[in-house]
Each structure stands twice: as C-alpha cells, then as structure tokens.
mmCIF file of the N, C-alpha and C atoms, coordinates in Angstrom:
data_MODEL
# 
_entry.id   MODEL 
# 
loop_
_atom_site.group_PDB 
_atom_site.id 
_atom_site.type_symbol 
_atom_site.label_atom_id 
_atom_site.label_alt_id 
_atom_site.label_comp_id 
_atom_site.label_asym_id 
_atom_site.label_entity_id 
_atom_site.label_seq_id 
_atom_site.pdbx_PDB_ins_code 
_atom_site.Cartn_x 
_atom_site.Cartn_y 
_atom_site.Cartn_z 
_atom_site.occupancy 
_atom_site.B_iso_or_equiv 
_atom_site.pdbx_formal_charge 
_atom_site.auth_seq_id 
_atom_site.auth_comp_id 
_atom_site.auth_asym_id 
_atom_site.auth_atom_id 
_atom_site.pdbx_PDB_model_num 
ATOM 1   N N  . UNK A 1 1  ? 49.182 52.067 237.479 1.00 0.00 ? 1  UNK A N  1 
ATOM 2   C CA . UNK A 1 1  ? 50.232 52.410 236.558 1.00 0.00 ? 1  UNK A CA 1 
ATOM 3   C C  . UNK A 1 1  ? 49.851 52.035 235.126 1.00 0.00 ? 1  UNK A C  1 
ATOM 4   N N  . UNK A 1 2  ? 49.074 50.938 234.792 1.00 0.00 ? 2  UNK A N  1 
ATOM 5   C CA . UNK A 1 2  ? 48.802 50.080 233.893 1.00 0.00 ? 2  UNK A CA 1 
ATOM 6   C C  . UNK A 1 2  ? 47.479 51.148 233.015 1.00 0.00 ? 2  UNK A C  1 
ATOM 7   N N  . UNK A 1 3  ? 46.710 51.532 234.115 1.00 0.00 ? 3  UNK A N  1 
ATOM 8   C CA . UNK A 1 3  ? 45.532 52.187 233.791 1.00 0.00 ? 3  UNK A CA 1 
ATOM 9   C C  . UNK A 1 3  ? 46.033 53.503 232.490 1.00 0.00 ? 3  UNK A C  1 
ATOM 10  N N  . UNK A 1 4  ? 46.860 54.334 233.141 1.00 0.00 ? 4  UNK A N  1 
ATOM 11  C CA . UNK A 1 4  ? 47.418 55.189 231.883 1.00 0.00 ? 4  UNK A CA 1 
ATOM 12  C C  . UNK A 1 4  ? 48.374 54.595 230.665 1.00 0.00 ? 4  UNK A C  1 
ATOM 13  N N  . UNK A 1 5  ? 48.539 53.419 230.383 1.00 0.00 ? 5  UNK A N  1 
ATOM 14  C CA . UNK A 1 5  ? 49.456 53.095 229.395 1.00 0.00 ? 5  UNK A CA 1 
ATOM 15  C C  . UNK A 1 5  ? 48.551 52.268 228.498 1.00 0.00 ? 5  UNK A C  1 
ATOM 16  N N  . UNK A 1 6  ? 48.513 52.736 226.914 1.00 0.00 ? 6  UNK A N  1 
ATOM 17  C CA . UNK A 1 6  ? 47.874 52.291 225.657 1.00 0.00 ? 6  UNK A CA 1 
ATOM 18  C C  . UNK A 1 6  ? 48.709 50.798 225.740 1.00 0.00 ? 6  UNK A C  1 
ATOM 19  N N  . UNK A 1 7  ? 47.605 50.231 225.192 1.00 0.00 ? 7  UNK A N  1 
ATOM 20  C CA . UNK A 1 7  ? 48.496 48.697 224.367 1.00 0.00 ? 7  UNK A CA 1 
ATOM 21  C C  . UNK A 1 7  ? 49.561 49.219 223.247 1.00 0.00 ? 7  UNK A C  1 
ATOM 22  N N  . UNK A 1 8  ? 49.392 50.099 223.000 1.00 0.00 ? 8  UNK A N  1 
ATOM 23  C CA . UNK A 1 8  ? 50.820 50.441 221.739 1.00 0.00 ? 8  UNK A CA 1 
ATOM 24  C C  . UNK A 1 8  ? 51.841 50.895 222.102 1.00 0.00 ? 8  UNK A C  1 
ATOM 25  N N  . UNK A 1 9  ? 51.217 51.551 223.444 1.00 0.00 ? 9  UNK A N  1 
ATOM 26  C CA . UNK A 1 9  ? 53.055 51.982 223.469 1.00 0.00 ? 9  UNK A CA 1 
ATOM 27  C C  . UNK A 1 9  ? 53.546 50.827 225.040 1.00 0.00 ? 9  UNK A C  1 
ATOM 28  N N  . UNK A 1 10 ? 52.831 50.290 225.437 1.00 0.00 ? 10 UNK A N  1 
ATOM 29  C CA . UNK A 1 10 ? 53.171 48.571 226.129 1.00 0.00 ? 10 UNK A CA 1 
ATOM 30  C C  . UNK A 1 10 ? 53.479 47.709 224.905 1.00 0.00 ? 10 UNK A C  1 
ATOM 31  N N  . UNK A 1 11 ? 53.346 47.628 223.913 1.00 0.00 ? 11 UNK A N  1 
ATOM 32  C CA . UNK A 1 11 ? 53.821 46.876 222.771 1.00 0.00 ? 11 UNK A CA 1 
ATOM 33  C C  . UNK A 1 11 ? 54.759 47.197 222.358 1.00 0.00 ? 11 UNK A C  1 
ATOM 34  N N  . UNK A 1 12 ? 55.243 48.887 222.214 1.00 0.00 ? 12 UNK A N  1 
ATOM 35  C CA . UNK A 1 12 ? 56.161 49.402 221.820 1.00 0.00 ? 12 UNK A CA 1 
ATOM 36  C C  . UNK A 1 12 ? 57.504 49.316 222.683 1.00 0.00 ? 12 UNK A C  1 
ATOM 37  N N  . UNK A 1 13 ? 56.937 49.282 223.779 1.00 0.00 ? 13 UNK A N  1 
ATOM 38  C CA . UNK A 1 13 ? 58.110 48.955 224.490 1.00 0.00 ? 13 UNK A CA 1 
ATOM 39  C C  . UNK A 1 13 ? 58.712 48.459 224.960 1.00 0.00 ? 13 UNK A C  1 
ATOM 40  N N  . UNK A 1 14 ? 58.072 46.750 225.056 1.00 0.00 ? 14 UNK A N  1 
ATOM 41  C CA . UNK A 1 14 ? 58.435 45.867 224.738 1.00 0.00 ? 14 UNK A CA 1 
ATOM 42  C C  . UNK A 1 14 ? 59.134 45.304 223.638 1.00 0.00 ? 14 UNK A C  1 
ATOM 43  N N  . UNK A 1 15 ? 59.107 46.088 222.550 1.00 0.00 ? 15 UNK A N  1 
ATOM 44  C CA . UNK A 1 15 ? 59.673 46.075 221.571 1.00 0.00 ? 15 UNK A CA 1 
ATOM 45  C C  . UNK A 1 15 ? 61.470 45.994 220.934 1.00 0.00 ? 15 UNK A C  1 
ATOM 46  N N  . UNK A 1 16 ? 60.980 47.844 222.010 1.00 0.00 ? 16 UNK A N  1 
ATOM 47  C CA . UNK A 1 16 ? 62.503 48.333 222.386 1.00 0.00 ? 16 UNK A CA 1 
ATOM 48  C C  . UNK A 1 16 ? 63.643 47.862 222.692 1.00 0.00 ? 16 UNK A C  1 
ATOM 49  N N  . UNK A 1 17 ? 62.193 47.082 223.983 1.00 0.00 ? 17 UNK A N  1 
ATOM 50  C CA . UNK A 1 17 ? 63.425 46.075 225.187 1.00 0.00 ? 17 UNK A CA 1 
ATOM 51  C C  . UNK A 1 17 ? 64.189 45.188 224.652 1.00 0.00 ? 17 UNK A C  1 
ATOM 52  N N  . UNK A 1 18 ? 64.059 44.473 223.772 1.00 0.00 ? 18 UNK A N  1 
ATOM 53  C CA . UNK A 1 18 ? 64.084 43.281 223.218 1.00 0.00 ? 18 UNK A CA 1 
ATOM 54  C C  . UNK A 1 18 ? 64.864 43.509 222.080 1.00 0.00 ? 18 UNK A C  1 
ATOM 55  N N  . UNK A 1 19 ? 65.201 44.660 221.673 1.00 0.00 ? 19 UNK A N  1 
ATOM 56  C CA . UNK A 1 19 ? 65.506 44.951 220.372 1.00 0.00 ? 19 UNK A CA 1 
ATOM 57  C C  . UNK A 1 19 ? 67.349 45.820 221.534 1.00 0.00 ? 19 UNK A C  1 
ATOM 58  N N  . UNK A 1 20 ? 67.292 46.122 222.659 1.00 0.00 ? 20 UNK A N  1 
ATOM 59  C CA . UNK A 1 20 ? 68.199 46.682 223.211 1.00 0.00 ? 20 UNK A CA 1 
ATOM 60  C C  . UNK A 1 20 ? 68.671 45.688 223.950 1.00 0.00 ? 20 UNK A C  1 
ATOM 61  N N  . UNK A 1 21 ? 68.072 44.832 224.290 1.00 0.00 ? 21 UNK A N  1 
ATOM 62  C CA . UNK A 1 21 ? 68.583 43.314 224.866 1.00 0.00 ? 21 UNK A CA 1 
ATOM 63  C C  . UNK A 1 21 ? 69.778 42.781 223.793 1.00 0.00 ? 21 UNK A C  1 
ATOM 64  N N  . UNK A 1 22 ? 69.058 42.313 222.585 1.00 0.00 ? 22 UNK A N  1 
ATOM 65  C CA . UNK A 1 22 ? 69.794 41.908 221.610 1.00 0.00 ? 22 UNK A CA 1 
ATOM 66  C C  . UNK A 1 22 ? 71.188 43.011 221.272 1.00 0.00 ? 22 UNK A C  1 
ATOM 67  N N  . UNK A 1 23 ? 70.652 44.046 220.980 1.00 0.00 ? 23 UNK A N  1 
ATOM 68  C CA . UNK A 1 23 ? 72.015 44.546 220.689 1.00 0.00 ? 23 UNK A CA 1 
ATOM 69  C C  . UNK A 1 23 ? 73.333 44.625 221.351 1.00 0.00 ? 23 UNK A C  1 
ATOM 70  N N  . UNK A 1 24 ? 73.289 44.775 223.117 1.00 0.00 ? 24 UNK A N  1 
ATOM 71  C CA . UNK A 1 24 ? 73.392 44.517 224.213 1.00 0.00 ? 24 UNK A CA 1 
ATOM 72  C C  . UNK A 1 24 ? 74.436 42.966 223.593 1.00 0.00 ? 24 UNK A C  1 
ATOM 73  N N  . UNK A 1 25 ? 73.727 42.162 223.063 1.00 0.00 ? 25 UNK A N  1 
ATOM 74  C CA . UNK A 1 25 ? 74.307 40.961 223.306 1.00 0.00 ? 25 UNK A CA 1 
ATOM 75  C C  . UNK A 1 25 ? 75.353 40.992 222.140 1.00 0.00 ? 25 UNK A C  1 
ATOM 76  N N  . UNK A 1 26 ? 74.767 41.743 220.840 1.00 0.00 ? 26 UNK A N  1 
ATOM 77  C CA . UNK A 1 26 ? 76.140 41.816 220.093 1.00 0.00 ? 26 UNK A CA 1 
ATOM 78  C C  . UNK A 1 26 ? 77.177 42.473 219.874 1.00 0.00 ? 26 UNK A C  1 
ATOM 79  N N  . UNK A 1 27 ? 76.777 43.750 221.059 1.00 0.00 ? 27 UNK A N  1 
ATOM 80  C CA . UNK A 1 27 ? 78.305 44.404 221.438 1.00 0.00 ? 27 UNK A CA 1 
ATOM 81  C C  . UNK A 1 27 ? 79.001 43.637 222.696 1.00 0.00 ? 27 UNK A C  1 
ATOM 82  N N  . UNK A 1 28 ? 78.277 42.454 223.355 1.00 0.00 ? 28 UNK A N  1 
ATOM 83  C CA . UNK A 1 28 ? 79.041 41.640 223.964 1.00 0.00 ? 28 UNK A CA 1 
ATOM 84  C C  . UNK A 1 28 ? 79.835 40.833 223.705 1.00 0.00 ? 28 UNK A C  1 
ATOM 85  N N  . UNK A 1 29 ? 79.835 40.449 222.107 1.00 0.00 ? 29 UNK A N  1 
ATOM 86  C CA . UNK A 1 29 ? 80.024 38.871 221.611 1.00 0.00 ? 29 UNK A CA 1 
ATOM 87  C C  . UNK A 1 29 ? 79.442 38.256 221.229 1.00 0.00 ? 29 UNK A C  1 
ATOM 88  N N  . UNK A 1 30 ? 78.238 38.320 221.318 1.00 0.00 ? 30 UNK A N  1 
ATOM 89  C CA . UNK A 1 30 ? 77.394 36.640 221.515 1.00 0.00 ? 30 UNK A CA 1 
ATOM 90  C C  . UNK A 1 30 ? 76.966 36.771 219.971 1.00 0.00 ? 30 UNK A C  1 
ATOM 91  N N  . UNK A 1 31 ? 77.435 35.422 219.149 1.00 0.00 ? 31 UNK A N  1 
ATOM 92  C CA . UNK A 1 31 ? 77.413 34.951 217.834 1.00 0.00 ? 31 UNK A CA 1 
ATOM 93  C C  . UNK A 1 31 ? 76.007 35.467 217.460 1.00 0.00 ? 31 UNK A C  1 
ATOM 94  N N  . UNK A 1 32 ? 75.894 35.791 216.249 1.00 0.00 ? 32 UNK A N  1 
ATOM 95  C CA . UNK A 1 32 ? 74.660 36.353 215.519 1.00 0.00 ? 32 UNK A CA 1 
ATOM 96  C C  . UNK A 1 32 ? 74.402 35.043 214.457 1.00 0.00 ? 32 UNK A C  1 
ATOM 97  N N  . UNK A 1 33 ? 73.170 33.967 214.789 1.00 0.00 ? 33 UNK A N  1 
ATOM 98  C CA . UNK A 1 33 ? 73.230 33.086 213.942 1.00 0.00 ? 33 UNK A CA 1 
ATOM 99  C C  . UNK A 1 33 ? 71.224 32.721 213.883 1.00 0.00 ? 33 UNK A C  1 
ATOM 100 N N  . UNK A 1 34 ? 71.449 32.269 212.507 1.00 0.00 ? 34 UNK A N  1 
ATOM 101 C CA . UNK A 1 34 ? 70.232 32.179 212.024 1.00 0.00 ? 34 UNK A CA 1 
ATOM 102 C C  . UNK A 1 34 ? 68.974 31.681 213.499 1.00 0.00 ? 34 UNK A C  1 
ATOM 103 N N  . UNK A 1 35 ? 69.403 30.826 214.489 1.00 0.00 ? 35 UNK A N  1 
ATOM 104 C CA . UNK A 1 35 ? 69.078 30.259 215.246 1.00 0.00 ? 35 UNK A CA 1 
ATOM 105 C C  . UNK A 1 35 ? 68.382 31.116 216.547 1.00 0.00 ? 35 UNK A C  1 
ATOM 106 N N  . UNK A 1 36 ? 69.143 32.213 216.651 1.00 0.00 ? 36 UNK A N  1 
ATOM 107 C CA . UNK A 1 36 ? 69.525 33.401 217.607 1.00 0.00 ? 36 UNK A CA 1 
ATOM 108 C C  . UNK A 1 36 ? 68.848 34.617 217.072 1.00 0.00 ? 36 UNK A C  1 
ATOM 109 N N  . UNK A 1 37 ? 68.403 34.525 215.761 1.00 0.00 ? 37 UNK A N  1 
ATOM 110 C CA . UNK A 1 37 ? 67.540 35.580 214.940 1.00 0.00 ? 37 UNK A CA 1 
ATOM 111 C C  . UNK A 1 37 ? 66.757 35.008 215.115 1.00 0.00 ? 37 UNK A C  1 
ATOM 112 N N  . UNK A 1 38 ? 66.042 34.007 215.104 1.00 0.00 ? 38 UNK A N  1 
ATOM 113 C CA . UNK A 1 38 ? 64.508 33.280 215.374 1.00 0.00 ? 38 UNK A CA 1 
ATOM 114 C C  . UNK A 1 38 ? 63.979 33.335 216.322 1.00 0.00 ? 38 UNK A C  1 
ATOM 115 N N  . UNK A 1 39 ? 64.909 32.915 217.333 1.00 0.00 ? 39 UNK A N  1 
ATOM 116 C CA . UNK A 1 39 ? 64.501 33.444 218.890 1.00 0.00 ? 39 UNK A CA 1 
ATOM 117 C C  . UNK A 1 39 ? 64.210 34.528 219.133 1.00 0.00 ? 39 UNK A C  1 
ATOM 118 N N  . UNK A 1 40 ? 65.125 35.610 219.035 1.00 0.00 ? 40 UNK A N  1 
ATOM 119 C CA . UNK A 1 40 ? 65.416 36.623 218.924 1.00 0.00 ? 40 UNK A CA 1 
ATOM 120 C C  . UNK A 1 40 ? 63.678 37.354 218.521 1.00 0.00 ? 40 UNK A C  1 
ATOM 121 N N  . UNK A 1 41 ? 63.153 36.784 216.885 1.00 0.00 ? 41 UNK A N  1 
ATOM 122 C CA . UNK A 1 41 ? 61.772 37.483 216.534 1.00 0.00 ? 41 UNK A CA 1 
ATOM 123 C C  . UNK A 1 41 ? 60.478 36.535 217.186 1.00 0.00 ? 41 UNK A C  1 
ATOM 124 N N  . UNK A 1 42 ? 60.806 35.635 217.550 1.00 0.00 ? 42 UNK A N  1 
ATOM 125 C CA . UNK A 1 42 ? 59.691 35.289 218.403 1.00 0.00 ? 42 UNK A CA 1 
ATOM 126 C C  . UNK A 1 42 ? 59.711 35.601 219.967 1.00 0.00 ? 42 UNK A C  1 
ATOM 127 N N  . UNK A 1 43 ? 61.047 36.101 220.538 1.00 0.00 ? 43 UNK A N  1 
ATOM 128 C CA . UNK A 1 43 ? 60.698 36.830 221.500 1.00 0.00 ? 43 UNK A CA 1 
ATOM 129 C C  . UNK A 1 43 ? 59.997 38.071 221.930 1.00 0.00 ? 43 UNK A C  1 
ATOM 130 N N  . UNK A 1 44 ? 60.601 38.797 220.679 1.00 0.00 ? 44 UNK A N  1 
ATOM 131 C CA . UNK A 1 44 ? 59.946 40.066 220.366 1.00 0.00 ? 44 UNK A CA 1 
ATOM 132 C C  . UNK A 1 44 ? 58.239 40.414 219.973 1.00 0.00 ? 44 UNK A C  1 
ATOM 133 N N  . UNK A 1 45 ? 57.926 39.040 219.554 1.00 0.00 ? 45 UNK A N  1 
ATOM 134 C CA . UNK A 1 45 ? 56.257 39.375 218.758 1.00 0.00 ? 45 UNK A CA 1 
ATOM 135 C C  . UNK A 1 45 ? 55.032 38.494 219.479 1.00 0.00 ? 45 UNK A C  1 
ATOM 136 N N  . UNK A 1 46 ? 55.749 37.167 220.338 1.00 0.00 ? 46 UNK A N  1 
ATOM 137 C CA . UNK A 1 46 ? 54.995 36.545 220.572 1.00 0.00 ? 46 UNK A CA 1 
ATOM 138 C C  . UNK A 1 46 ? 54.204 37.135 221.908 1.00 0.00 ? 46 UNK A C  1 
ATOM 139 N N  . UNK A 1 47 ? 54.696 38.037 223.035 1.00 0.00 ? 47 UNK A N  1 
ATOM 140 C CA . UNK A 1 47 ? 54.378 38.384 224.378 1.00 0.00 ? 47 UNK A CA 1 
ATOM 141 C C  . UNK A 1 47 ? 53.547 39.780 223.715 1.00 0.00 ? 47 UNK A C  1 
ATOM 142 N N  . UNK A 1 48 ? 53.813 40.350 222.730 1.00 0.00 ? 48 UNK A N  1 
ATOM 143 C CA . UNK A 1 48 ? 52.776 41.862 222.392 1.00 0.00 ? 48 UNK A CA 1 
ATOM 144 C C  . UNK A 1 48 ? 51.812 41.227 221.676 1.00 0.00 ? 48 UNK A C  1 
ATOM 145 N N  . UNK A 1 49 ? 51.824 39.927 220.947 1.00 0.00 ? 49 UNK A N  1 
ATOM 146 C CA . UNK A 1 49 ? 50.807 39.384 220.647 1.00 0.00 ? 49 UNK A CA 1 
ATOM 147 C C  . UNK A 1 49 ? 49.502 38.864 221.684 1.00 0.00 ? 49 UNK A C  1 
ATOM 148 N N  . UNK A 1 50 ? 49.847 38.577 222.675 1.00 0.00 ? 50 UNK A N  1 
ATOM 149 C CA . UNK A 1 50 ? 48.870 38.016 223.843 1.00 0.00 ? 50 UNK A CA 1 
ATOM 150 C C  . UNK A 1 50 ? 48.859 38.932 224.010 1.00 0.00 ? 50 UNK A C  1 
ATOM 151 N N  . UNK A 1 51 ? 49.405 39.756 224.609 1.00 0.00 ? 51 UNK A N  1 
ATOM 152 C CA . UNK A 1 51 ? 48.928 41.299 224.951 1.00 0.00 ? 51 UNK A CA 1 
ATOM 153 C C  . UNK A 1 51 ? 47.667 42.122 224.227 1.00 0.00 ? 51 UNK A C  1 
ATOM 154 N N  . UNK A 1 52 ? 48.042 42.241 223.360 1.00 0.00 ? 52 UNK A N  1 
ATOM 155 C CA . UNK A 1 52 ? 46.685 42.492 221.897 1.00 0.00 ? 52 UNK A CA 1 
ATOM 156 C C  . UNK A 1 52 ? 45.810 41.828 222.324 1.00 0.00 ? 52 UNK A C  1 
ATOM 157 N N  . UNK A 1 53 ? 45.884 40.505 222.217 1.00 0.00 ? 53 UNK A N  1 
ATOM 158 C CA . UNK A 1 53 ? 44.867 39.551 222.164 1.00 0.00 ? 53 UNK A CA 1 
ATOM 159 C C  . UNK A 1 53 ? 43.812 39.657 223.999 1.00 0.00 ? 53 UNK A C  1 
ATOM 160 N N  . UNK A 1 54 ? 44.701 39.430 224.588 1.00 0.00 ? 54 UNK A N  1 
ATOM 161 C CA . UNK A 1 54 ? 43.818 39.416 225.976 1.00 0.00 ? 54 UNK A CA 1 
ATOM 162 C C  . UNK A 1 54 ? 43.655 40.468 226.517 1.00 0.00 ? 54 UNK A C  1 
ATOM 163 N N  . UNK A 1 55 ? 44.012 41.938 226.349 1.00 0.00 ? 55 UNK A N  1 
ATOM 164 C CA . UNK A 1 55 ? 43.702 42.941 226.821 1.00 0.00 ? 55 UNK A CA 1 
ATOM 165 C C  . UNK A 1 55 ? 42.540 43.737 225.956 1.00 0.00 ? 55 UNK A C  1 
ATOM 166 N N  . UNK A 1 56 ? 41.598 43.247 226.674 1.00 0.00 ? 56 UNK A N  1 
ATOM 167 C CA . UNK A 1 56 ? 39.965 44.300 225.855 1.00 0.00 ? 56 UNK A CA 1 
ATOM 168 C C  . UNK A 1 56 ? 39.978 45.579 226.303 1.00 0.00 ? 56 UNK A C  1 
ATOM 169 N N  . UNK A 1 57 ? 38.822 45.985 225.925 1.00 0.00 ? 57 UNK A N  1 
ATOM 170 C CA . UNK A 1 57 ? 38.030 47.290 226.484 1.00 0.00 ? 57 UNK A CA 1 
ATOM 171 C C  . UNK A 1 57 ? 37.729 47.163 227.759 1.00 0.00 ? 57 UNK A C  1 
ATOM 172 N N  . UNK A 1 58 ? 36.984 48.011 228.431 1.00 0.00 ? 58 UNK A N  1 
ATOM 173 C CA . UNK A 1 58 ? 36.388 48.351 229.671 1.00 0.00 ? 58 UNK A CA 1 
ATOM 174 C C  . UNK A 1 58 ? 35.526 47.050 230.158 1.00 0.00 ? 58 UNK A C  1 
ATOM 175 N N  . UNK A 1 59 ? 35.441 46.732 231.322 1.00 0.00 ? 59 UNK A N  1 
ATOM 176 C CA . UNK A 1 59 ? 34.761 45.111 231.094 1.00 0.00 ? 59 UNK A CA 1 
ATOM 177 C C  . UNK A 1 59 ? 33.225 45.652 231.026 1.00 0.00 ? 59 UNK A C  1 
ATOM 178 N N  . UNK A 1 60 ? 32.349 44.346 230.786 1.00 0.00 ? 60 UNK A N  1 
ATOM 179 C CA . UNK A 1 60 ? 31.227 44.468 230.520 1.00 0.00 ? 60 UNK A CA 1 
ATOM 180 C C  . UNK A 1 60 ? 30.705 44.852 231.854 1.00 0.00 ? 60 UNK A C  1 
ATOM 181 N N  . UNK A 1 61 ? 29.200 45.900 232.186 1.00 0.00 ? 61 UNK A N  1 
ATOM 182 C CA . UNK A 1 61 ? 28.362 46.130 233.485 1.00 0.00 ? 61 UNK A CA 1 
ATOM 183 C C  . UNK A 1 61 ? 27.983 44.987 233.778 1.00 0.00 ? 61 UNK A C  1 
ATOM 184 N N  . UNK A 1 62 ? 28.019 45.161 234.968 1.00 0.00 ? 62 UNK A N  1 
ATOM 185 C CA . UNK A 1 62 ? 27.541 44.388 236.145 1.00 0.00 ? 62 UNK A CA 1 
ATOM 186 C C  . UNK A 1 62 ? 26.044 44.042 236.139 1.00 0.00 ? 62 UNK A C  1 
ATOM 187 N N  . UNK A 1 63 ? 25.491 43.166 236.819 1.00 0.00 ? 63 UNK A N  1 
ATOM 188 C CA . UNK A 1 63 ? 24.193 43.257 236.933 1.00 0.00 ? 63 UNK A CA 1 
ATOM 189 C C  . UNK A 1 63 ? 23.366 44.387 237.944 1.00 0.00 ? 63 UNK A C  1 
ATOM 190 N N  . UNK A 1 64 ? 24.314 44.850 239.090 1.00 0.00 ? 64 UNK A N  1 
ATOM 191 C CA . UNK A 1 64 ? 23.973 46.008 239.417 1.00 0.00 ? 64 UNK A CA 1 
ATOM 192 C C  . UNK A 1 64 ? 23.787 46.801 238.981 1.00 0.00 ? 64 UNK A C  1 
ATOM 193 N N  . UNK A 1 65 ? 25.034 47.546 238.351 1.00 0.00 ? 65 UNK A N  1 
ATOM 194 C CA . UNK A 1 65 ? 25.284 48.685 237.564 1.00 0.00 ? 65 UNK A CA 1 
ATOM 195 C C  . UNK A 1 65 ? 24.238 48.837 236.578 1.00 0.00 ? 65 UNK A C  1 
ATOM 196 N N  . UNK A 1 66 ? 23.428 47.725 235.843 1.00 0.00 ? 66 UNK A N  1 
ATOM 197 C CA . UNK A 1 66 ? 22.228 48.046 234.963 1.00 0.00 ? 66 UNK A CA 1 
ATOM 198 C C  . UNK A 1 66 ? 21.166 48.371 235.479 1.00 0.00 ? 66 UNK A C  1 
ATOM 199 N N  . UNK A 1 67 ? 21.274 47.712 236.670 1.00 0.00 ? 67 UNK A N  1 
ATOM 200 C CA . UNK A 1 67 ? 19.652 47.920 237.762 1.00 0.00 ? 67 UNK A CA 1 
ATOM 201 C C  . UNK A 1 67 ? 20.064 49.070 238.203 1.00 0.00 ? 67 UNK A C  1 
ATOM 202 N N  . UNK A 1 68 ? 20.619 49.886 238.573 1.00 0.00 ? 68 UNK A N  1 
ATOM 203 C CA . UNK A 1 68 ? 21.254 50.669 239.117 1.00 0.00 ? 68 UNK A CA 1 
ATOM 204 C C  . UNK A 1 68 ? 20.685 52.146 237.900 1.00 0.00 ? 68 UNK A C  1 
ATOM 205 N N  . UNK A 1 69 ? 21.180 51.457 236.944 1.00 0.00 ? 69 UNK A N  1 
ATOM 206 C CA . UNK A 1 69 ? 21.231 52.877 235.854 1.00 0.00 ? 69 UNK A CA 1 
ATOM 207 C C  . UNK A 1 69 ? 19.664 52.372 235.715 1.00 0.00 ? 69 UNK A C  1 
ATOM 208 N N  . UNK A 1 70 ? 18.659 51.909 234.952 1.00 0.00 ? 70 UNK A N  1 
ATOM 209 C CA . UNK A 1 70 ? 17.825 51.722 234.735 1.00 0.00 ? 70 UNK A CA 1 
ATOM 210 C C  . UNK A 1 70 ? 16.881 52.198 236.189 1.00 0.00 ? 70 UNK A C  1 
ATOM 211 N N  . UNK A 1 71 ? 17.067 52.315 237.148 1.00 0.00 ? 71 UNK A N  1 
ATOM 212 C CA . UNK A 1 71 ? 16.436 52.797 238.742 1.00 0.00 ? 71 UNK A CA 1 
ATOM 213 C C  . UNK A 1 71 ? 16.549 54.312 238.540 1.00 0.00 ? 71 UNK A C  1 
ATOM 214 N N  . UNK A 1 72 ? 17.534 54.461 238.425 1.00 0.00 ? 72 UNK A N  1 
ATOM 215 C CA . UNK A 1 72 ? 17.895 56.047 238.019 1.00 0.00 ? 72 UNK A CA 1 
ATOM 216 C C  . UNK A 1 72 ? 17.459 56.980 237.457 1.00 0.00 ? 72 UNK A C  1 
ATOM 217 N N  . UNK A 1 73 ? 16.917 55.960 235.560 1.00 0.00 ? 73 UNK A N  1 
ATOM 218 C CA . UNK A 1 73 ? 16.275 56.488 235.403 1.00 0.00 ? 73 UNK A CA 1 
ATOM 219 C C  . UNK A 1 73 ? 14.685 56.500 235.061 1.00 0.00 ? 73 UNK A C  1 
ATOM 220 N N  . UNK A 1 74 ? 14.451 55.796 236.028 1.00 0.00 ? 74 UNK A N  1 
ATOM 221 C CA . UNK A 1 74 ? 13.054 55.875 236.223 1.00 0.00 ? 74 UNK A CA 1 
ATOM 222 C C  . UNK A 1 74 ? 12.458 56.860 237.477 1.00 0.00 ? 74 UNK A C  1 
ATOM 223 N N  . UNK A 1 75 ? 13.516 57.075 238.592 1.00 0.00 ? 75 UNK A N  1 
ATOM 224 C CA . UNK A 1 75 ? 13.195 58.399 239.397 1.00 0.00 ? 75 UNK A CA 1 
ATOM 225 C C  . UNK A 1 75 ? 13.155 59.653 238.813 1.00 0.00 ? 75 UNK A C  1 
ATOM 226 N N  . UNK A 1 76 ? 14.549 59.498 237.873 1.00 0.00 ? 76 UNK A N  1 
ATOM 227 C CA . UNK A 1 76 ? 14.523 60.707 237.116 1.00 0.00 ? 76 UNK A CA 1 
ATOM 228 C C  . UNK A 1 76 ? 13.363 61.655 236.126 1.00 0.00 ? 76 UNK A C  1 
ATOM 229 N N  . UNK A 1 77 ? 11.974 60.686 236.021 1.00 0.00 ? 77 UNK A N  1 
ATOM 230 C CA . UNK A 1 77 ? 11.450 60.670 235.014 1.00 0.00 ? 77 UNK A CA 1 
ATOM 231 C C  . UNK A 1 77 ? 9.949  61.091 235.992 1.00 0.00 ? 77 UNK A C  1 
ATOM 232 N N  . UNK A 1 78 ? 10.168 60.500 237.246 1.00 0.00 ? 78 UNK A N  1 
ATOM 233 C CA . UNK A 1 78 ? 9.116  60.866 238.060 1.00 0.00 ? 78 UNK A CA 1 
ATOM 234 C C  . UNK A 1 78 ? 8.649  62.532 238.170 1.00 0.00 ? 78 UNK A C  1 
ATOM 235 N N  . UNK A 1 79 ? 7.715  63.303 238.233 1.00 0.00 ? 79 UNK A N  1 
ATOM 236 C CA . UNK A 1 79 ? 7.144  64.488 238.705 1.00 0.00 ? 79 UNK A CA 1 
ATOM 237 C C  . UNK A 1 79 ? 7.527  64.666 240.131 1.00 0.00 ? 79 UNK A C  1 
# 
C-alpha cells in the first residue's frame, strides 16, 4: 500500500488529519488556547518530519545483486 504513496502526499495527509482533528475539536467546544495551539503545531510537523527524515530512496544493492550484475555482464560480453 505504502509502495504507491509519495512522502508528500503521506505528509500531506497527515496534515489534513490533524488539521480536521482540531477543527473537529472546536466545533465540539474544546477551548482554543495558546497551549492547545502549540500542541496542536507540534503535532502536526513533528511525525512528517521523521517521516522526511527516515524514509530514503531505494535501499542500497546487495552484495549479490553486484556479483550478480557484474557476472552478467561478463557472459554478456563473451563470443
């Protein structure tokens, strides 16, 4: 599931969530205070931040996979 989804729009929508959570809470009632806005933006930035951060590219080859390609193409090259 993970495989088709960009880090931006997993960031983005996490975003959403968090931003529909909150609102959620102030058509419930729940006091809007400097305290509750802080939370509030470090809930929102701190989890798409690790996200960014620990999700790389494609991982690095294997030690097979080089012997492997390098075998390949040395048959390939044979007469």
């Amino acid at each position: 599931m993970l495989k088709d989804t960009s880090r931006a729009r997993l960031v983005g929508a996490w975003c959403v969530a968090v931003i529909v959570i909150g609102a959620c809470g102030v058509i419930a009632g729940a006091g809007v205070t400097v305290g509750n806005g802080a939370l509030l933006l470090v809930t929102c930035l701190v989890p798409p931040a690790v996200i960014l951060l620990a999700w790389r590219g494609a991982p690095p080859a294997t030690v097979a996979e080089l012997l492997y390609a390098v075998d390949r193409s040395s048959q390939d090259a044979r007469p």
